[in-house]
Steps between C-alpha positions, in 0.01 A plus 500: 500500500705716332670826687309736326208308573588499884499897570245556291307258743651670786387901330161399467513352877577800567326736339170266604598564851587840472108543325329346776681708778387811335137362473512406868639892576242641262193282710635593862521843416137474361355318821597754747262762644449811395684659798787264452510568157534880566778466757719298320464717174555783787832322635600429139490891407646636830812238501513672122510859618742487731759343263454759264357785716361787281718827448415730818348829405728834433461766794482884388704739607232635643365243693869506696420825634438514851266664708572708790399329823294672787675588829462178769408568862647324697378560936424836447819549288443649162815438256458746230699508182752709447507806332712691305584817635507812349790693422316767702461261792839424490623891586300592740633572791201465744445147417889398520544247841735568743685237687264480790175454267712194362477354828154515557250227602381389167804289482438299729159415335712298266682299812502149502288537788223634238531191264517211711125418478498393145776270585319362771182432247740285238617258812462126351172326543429132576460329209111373437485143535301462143653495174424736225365352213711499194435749236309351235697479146276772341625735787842454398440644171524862387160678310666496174575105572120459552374694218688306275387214681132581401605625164669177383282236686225440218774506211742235691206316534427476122852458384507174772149355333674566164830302627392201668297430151766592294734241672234239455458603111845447478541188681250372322697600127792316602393241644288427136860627324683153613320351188542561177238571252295858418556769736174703439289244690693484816489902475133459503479192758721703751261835461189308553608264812591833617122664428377191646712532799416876567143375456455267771734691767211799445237234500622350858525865685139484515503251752721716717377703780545896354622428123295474179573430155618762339545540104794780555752217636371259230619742255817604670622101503423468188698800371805386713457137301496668195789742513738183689384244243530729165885576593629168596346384178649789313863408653415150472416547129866673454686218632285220310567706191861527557541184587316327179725394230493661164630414158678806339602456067711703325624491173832674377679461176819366600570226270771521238415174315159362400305379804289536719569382924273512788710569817326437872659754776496417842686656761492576891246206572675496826422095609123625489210254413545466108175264397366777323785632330572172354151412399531858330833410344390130378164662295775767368728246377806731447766410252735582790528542860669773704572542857669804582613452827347521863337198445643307854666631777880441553416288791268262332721474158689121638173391625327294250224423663358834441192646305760710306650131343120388440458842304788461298416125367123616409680813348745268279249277440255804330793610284905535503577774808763677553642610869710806590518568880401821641568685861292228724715263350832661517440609868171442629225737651686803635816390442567203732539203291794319565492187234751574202361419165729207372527241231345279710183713521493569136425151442259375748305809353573364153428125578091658530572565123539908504821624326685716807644832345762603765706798339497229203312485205373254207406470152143401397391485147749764418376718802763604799352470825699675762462478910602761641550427891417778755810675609325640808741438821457673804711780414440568120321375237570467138531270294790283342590712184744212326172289460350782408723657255575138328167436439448845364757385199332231431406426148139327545183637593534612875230498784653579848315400829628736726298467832545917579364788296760761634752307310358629188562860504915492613598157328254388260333776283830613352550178332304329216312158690206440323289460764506549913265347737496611865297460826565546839296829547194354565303767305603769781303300766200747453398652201317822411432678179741228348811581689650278807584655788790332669745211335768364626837634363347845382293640787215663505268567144731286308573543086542156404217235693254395215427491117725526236809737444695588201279194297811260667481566831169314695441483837237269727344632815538120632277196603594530883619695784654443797400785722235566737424813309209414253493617180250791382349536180811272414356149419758210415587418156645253229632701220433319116749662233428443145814538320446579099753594273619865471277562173178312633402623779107542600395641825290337732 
């Protein structure tokens, strides 16, 4: 058993667990009375509302006015308020107090004599022997607390019936996802084991003392299966159809002599599973073969015992291919690679039956093939412009494989190569409205990740990838260029 084989075994163990757990939650929550039923809903809702308490009313000004109090007796005292007094009041002379009236007895009505009782009425008790009971939770709570408490109860309680069979849709999808074959029928199998399942938990409340089968929930589960299941499939469609292999032809007149050459592009495959893309390449039959670069990592490039070296001996065996090394190669995945490419490599690569281009180039049929290695280092990256500017001189027919498309604009479109093929961009990652949206080496909504440019510049979205990021609306792709001559061309 392969690997792969081994956690997909171990994903569907545990998405068959994970199924029957929620079955066994949906059934116990079914079986319970219908007064158990309402307080756990009821404990489910409160624990809710005072996490996220609802905004407390806004007092009016007028509702902060206060009102004046009425005077207090207290033993035969009256305490009245006082009251402003009159300007008129205030120059009389009759009612002016002379220094004996200040001394008079109603002082001493305010003696501490006078206002020991209350003190004796607030002298400590015994405690009572019995314990108060504790407030219950619902006393705790303000009014505003337990009107949203009422408010929100019956839709809490739908979006939970909708949940719990949502979750079991979905289990349910991806559990029937670890095989391959038609996705519409595991769409449908998931929705109905769902109906089915909503079905008999309705069916089995009758048998419980206060609950009854009710058609409401039935539709409520099955609306929360339907809404789960429709976007998993939705995102699961996205991925399969990114993740497909396509076959992209072009045909450019580039040619300046009378012929006609099929060229296979492959680039960025990454050490990915390539059973496809050489079953695709062997019913192709190309006249040639090119791999423009990120096709191992730098860590795997001395190990023979690789996939990569079992790619590249079905590759030479197909047709003559030609190698240049790209990024991956030159440094590995973000930049840590630590093997130096050396003449030693070169031909344990070679000895599979490829041709390794490493800033080098050779003459086929009186075409110039030219590798141009990735100059990315960790603190620049361009490339080496000898190679470059020798093999722009030369005097035969001239097809570059130059692993980055940013090289084109400052080094390459100036001069007069015939033809420029490119990778490493992956198509922008994601695609929309036929524009990437993030490639390596150019940022965000890049110019240069797919098609052709100029009629001599092309440029392959890649077989692979080596991030977790999927691709979206991206799918993989060998690139087939039909080279005619310059006055014979025909567009596919």
């Amino acid at each position: 058993m392969t690997k792969k084989q081994k956690r997909m075994l171990f994903l569907r163990i545990l998405l068959g667990i994970l199924i029957v757990c929620n079955v066994m939650i949906i059934f116990s929550l079914s079986s319970q009375n219908a007064d158990k039923s309402s307080a756990l809903s009821e404990k489910v809702v409160t624990v809710l509302v005072k996490l996220f308490p609802p905004k407390p009313a806004e007092t009016t000004p007028e509702a902060s006015i206060t009102t004046p109090q009425a005077p207090e007796e207290t033993e035969g005292v009256t305490t009245v308020p006082d009251e402003e007094t009159t300007p008129e009041e205030e120059t009389t002379p009759e009612e002016e107090t002379t220094p004996e009236e200040e001394t008079t007895p109603e002082v001493e009505e305010t003696t501490p004599e006078e206002v020991t009782p209350p003190i004796e009425e607030t002298k400590p008790q015994k405690p009572d022997s019995t314990k108060p009971e504790p407030p219950k939770p619902e006393n705790q709570l303000t009014k505003e607390q337990l009107d949203w408490i009422e408010t929100m109860h019956s839709p809490i309680r739908n979006l939970a019936h909708s949940l719990e069979f949502g979750a079991l849709a979905t289990l349910c999808l991806l559990f029937l996802l670890t095989w391959s074959g038609p996705i519409w029928w595991r769409y449908f199998a998931s929705l109905t084991g769902a109906f089915l399942c909503a079905v008999v938990d309705e069916w089995s409340q009758t048998f419980v003392d206060g609950r009854a089968t009710e058609i409401s929930d039935i539709h409520l589960d099955c609306k929360g299966a339907f809404v789960a299941c429709t976007v998993v499939m939705l995102i699961a469609m996205v991925i399969r159809h990114s993740r497909r292999l396509v076959v992209t032809r072009y045909s450019i007149a580039a040619l300046s002599f009378e012929k006609t050459l099929d060229i296979a592009i492959v680039t960025d495959l990454h050490g990915r599973a390539h059973e496809v893309l050489v079953k695709r390449l062997r019913k192709v039959s190309p006249d040639m073969i090119l791999l423009v670069g990120d096709i191992m990592e730098n860590n795997r490039l001395a190990n023979e015992s690789n996939s990569e070296y079992a790619f590249l001996r079905q590759c030479a065996a197909i047709a003559p291919t030609y190698y240049s090394f790209g990024n991956h190669e030159v440094v590995g995945a973000h930049k840590k690679g630590k093997l130096k490419i050396t003449k030693e490599i070169c031909k344990q690569i070679e000895a599979t039956g490829v041709t390794v281009l490493h800033n080098s180039s050779v003459v086929v049929d009186g075409i110039r093939i030219c590798g141009l290695t990735s100059g990315l280092t960790k603190t620049e990256n361009r490339p080496n412009k000898l190679i470059l500017g020798a093999f722009a001189k030369a005097p035969e027919y001239r097809i570059l494989l130059c692993h980055h498309p940013e090289y084109y604009e400052p080094y390459i479109r100036s001069t007069n190569i015939d033809l420029t093929i490119s990778g490493h961009a992956h198509g922008g990652q994601w695609r929309f409205f036929g524009r990437g949206v993030y490639a390596p080496g150019q940022g965000f909504f890049p110019k240069y990740t797919s098609g052709v440019i100029d009629k001599r510049f092309v440029i392959s979205r890649g077989v692979g990838g080596h991030t977790l990021i999927p691709r979206i609306a991206n799918p993989r792709e060998l690139v087939i260029l039909h080279c005619v001559t310059r006055n014979t061309n025909k567009q596919n």
